[in-house]
C-alpha positions as CSV (number, residue, x, y, z in Angstrom):
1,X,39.4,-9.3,0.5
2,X,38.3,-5.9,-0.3
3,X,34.8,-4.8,-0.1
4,X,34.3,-1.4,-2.3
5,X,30.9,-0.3,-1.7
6,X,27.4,-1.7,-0.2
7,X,24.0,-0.9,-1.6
8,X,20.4,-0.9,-0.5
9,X,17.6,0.9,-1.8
10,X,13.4,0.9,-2.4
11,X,11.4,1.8,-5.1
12,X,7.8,3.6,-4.9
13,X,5.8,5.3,-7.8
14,X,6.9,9.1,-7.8
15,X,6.9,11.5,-10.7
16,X,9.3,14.2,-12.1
17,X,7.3,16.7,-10.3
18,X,7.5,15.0,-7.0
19,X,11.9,15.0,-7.5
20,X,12.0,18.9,-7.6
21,X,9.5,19.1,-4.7
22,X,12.5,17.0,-3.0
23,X,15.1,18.7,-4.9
24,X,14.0,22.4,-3.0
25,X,13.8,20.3,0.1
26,X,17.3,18.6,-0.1
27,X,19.0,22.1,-1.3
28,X,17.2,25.2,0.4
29,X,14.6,23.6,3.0
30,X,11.5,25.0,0.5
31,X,8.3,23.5,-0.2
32,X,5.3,25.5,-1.9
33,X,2.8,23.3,0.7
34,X,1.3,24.3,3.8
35,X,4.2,22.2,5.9
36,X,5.5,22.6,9.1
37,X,8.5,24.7,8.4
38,X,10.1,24.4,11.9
39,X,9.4,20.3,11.4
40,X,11.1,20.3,7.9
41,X,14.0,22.0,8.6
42,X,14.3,19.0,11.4
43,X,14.2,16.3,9.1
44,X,16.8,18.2,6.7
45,X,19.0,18.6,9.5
46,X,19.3,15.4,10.7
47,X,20.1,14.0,6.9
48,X,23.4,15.8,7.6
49,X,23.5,16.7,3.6
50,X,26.7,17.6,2.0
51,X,27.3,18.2,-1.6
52,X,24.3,18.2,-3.9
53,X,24.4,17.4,-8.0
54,X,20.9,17.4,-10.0
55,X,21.8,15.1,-13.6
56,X,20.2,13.5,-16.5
57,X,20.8,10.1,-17.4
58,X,18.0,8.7,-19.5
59,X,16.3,9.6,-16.1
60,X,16.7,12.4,-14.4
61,X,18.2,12.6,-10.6
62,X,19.6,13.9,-7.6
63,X,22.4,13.0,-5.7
64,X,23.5,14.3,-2.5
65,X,26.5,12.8,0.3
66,X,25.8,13.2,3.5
67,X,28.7,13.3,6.5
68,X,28.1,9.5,7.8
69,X,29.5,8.5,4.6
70,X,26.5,7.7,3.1
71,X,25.5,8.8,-1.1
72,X,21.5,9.3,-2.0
73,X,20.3,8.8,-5.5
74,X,17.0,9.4,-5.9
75,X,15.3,9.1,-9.2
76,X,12.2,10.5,-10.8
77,X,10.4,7.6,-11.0
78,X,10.5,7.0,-7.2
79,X,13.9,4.6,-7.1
80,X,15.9,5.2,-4.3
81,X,19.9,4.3,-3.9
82,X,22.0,4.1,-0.7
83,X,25.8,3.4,-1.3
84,X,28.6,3.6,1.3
85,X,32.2,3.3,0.3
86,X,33.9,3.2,3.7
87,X,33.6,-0.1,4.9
88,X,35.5,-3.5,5.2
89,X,35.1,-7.0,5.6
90,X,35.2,-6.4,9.3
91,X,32.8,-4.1,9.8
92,X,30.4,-5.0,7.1
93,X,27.4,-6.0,9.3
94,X,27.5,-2.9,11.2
95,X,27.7,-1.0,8.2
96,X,24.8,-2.5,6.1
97,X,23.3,-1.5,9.6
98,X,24.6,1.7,9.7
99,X,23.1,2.3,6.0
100,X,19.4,0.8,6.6
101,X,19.2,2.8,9.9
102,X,19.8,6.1,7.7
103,X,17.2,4.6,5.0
104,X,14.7,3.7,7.6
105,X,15.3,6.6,10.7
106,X,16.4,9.3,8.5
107,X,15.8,9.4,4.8
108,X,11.9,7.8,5.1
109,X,10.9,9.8,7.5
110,X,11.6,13.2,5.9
111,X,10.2,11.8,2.5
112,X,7.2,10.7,4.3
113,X,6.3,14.1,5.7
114,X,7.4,15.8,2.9
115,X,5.0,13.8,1.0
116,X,2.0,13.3,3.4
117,X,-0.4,15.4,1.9
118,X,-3.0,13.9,-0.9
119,X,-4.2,10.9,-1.5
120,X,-3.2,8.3,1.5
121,X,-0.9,5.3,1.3
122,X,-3.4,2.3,1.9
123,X,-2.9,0.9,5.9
124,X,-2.1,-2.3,3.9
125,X,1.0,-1.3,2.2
126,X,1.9,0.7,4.9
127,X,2.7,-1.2,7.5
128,X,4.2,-4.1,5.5
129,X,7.9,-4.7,6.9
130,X,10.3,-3.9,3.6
131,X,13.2,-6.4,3.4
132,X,16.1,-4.5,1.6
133,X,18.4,-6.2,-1.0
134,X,21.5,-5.7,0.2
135,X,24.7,-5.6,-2.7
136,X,28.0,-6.1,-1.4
137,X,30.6,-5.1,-4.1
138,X,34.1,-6.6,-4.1
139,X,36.9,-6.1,-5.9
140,X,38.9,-9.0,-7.2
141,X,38.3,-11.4,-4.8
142,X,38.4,-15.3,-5.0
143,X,35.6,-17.7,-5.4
144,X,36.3,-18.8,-1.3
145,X,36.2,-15.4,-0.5
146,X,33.1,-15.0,-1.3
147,X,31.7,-18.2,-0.5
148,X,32.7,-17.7,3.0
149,X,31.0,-14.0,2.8
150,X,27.7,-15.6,1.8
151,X,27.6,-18.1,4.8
152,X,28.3,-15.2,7.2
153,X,25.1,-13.6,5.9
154,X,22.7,-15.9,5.0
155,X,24.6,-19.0,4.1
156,X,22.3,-20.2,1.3
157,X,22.9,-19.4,-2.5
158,X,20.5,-18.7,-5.1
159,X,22.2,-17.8,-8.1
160,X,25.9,-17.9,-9.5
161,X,26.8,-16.1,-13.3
162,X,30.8,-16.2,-13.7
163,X,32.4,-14.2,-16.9
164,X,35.9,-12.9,-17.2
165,X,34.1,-9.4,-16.2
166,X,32.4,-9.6,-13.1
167,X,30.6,-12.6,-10.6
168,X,27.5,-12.5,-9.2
169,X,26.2,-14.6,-6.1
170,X,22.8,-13.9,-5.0
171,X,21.3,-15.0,-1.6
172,X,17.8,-14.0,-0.7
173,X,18.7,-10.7,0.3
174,X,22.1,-10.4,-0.3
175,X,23.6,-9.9,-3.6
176,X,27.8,-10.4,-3.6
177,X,29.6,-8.8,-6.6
178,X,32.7,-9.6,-7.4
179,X,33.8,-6.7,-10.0
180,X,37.3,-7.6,-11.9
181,X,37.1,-5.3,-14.7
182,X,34.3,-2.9,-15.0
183,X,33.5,0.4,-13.3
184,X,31.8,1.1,-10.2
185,X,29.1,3.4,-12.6
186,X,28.2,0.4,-14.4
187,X,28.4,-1.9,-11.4
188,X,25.8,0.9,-10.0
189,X,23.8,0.8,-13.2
190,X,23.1,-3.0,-12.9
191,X,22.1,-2.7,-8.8
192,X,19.6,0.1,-10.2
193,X,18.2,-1.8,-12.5
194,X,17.8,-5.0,-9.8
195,X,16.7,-2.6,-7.0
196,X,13.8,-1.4,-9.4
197,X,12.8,-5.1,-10.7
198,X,12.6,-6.7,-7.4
199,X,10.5,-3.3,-5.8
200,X,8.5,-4.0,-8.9
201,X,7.8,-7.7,-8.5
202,X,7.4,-7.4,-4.5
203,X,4.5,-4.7,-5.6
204,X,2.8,-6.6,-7.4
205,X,2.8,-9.6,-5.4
206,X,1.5,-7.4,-2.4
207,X,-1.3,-6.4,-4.8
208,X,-2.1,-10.5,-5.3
209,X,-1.8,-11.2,-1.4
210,X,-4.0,-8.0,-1.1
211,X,-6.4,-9.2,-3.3
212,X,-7.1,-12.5,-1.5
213,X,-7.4,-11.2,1.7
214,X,-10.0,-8.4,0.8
215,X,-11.9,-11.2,-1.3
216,X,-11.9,-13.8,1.8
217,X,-13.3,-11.1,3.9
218,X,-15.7,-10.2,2.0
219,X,-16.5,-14.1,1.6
220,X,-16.7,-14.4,5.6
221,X,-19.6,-11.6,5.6
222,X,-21.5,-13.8,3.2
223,X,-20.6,-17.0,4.4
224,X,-23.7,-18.1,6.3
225,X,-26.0,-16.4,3.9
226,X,-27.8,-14.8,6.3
227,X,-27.1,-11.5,8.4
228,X,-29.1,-9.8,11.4
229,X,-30.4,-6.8,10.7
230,X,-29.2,-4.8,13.3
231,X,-25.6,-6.3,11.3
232,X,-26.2,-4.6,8.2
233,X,-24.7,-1.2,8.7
234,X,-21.7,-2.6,10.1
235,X,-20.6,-4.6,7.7
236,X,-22.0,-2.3,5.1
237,X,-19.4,0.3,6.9
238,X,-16.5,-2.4,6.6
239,X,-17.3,-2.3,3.1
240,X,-16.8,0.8,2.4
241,X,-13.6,0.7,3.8
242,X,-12.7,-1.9,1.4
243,X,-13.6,-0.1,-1.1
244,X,-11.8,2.7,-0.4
245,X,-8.8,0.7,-0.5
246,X,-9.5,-0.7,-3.7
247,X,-9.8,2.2,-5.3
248,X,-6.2,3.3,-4.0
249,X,-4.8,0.8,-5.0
250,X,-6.1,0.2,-8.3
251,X,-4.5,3.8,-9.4
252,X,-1.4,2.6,-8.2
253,X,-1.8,-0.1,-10.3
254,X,-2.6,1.9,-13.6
255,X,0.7,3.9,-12.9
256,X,2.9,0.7,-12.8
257,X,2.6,0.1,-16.8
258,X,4.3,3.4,-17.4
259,X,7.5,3.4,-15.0
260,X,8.0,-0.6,-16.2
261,X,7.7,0.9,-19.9
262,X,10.3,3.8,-19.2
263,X,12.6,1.6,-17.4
264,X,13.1,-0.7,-20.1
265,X,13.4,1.7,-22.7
266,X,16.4,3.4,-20.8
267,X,18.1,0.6,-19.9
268,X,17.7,-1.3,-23.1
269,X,19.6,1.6,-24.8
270,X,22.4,1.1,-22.5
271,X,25.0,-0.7,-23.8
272,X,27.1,-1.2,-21.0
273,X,24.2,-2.5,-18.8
274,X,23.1,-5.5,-21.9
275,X,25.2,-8.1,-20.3
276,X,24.0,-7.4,-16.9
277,X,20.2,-7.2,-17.5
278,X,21.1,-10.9,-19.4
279,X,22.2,-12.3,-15.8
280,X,19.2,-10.3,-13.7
281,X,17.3,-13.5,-13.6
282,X,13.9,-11.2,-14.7
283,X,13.0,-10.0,-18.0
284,X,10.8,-6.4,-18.6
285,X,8.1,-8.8,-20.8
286,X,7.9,-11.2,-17.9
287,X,6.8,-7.9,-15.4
288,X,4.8,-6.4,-18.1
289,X,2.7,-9.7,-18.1
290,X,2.8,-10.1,-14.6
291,X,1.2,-6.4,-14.0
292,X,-1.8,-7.2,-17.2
293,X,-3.0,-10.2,-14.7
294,X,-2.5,-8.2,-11.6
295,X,-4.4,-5.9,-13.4
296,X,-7.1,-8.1,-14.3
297,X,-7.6,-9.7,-10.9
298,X,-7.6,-6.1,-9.1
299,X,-11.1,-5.3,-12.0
300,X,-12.5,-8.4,-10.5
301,X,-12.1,-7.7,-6.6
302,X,-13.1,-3.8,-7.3
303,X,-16.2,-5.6,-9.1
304,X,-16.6,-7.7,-6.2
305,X,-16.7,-4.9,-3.7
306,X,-19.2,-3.0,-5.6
307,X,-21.5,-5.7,-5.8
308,X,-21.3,-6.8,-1.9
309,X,-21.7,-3.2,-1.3
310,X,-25.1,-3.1,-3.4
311,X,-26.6,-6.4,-2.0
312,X,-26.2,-4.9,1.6
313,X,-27.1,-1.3,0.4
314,X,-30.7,-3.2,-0.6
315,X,-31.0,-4.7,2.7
316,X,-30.1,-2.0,4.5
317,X,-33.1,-0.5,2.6
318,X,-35.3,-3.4,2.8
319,X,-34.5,-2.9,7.2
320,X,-35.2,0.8,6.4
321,X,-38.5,0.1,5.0
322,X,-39.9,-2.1,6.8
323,X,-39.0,-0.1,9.8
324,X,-40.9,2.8,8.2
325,X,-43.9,0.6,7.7
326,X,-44.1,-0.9,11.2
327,X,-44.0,3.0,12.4
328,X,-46.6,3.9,9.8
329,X,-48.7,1.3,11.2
330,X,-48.5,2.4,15.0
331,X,-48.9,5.9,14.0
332,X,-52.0,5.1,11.8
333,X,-53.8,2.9,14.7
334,X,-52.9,5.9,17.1
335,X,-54.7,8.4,15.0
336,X,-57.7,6.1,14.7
337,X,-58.1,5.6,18.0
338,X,-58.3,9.4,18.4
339,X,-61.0,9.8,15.8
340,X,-62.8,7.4,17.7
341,X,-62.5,9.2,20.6
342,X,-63.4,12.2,19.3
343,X,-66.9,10.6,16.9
344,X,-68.0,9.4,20.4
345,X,-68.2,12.2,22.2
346,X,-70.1,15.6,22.1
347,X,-67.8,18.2,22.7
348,X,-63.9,17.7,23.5
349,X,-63.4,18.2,27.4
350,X,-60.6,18.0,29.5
351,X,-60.5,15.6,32.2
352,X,-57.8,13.6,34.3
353,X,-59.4,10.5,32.5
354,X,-58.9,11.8,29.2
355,X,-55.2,12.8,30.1
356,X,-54.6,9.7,31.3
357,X,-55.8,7.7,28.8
358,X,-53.9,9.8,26.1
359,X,-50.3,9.3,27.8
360,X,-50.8,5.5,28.1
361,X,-52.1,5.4,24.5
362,X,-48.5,7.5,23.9
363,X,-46.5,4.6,25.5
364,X,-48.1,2.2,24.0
365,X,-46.8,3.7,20.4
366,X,-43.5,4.1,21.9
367,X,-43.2,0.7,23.6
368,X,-44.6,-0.9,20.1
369,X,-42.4,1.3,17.7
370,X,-39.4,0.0,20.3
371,X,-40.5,-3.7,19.6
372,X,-41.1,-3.1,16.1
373,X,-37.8,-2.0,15.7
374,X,-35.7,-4.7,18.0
375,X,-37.8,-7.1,16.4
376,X,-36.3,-5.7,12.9
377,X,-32.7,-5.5,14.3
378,X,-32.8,-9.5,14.8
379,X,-35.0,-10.4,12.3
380,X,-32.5,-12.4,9.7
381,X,-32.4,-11.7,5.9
382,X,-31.1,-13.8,3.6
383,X,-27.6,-12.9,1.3
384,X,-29.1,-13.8,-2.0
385,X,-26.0,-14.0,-4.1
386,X,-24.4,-16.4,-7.3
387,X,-21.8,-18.9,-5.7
388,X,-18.8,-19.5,-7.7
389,X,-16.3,-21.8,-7.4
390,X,-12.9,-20.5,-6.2
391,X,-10.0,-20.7,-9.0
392,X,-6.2,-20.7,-8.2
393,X,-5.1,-17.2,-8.0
């Protein structure tokens, strides 16, 4: 059997802007930001670049090979494409290796830096593990060729689509190709299009698995409907941090409409990729719809923040002020004590008496302002907030 090429690649919102600013990095080790130069010219270094093209193909791109073997296509819109055309069936773990470990210890890494100034990547998304689809392309091979290549990988099959063309067998992350008549450009046209659907899809569904968890957390904070005071500001401050998260990703969100929207558009008016796109097992309206509810349900959790964060911003107050008022109270018996003092006697004098008297009046306000306040820190308030019932999200 002969294995042709294998694929992996990722998919993360970038812009036309953001592919020169790579573009001046990949060719001449440039960037117009206040980088470290020395650092940079690292990271270019150990992508080991070779040849460079910049192209327009509905999208625009730039492609570079590299001396492990390896071809880069990066996109506009963010979508990233690994391809290697020297392997074989004998080696083919060790190459898909081989190709991640590039993707993961060589290629993120210099995008990252390149890239780490602005607005932050929420810790959320950050640290969540990316599972690659990996596409293994064949050429002419039989059905038990490739059978027997699926149960050395994952041994479980999701999807078959046979034509006179091409076959497709897709595992969970392994997609087996089995090209008999078309061309390794539009074989590559259709594992672009599949890389960007599934980055798409697994976006979103990080945003709905986001969603929950910041809405149960918020939900364990009001849970027992009551909260110490001395409680308040820390989960006020947690919060904020959820807020702040929100807000990230609920511009990442409004971006997604307008890659989907492009996407579909270009490969729609290729003709070559119709029959795959029939096969992909997705369909553009199906995303489109998915991202209006994902959408919807981010509107809700960034409403749900903002009012947890104004119920404990009024107790938080209501500590504040009472606080205030206990003080005002010490300070107000303090001073009439004084003018007491002072109606009762002749003439002011100065005597150890009178010096005493004063400093344990003083710890008396201070030891009273201290109660006052621990007595404010554990005093409980109540949540006063509308309980719903949870729906199915």
């Amino acid at each position: 059997m002969k294995i042709s090429n294998i694929y992996i690649g990722g998919w993360f919102q970038r812009t036309m802007l953001q592919l020169s600013e790579v573009y001046d990095f990949i060719r001449d080790c440039k960037t117009q930001l206040p980088l470290d130069l020395d650092k940079l010219a690292e990271y270019r270094k150990n992508l080991s670049i070779g040849k460079i093209d910049y192209n327009v193909a509905g999208l625009e791109y730039l492609i570079f090979t590299t001396s492990y073997n390896i071809s880069v296509k990066i996109f506009e819109d963010g979508l990233i494409i690994l391809n290697n055309t020297d392997v074989s069936e004998d080696t083919l773990l060790s190459d898909l290796d081989d190709l991640t470990d590039y993707y993961e210890n060589k290629l993120s890494p210099a995008l990252s830096y390149l890239f780490s100034l602005g607005a932050p990547v929420p810790k959320e998304l950050a640290k969540i593990e990316t599972v690659y689809p990996y596409f293994i392309v064949c050429d002419n091979s039989s059905k038990e060729e490739i059978t027997e290549l699926l149960n050395r990988t994952e041994k479980q099959k999701y999807f078959e689509f046979v034509n006179n063309n091409y076959d497709v067998i897709r595992g969970d992350k392994y997609y087996f190709i089995n090209n008999k008549k078309k061309s390794v450009d539009n074989i590559e046209r259709y594992i672009e299009e599949q890389v960007f659907i599934r980055e798409f899809k697994g976006q979103m569904h990080r945003y709905l698995n986001l969603h929950r968890i910041i809405w149960e957390r918020i939900d364990e904070v009001k849970e027992n409907a009551k909260v110490k005071g001395s409680d308040i500001v820390k989960f006020t401050t947690k919060l904020q941090g959820y807020a702040k998260t929100v807000n990230l990703i609920d511009g990442r969100i409004d971006q997604m409409s307008t890659y989907i929207s492009t996407r579909e558009k270009v490969a729609k008016n290729d003709e070559e990729l119709a029959e795959f796109l029939a096969i992909s097992g997705y369909r553009y309206e199906t995303l489109n719809d998915t991202l209006k509810y994902i959408k919807h349900l981010w509107t809700m959790t960034k409403n749900y923040v903002s009012s947890a964060q104004k119920l404990f911003d009024g107790l938080k107050s209501d500590v504040s002020n009472k606080s205030i008022n206990g003080l005002t109270l010490v300070t107000s018996m303090s001073a009439g004590t004084s003018v007491i003092g002072l109606l009762t006697k002749s003439a002011p004098e100065f005597t150890i008496f009178g010096f005493i008297y004063f400093f344990i009046l003083a710890l008396i306000v201070l030891g009273t302002n201290k109660v006052l306040k621990s007595i404010s820190k554990k005093r409980i308030y109540e949540i006063s907030d509308i309980e719903y019932d949870k729906d199915i999200k």
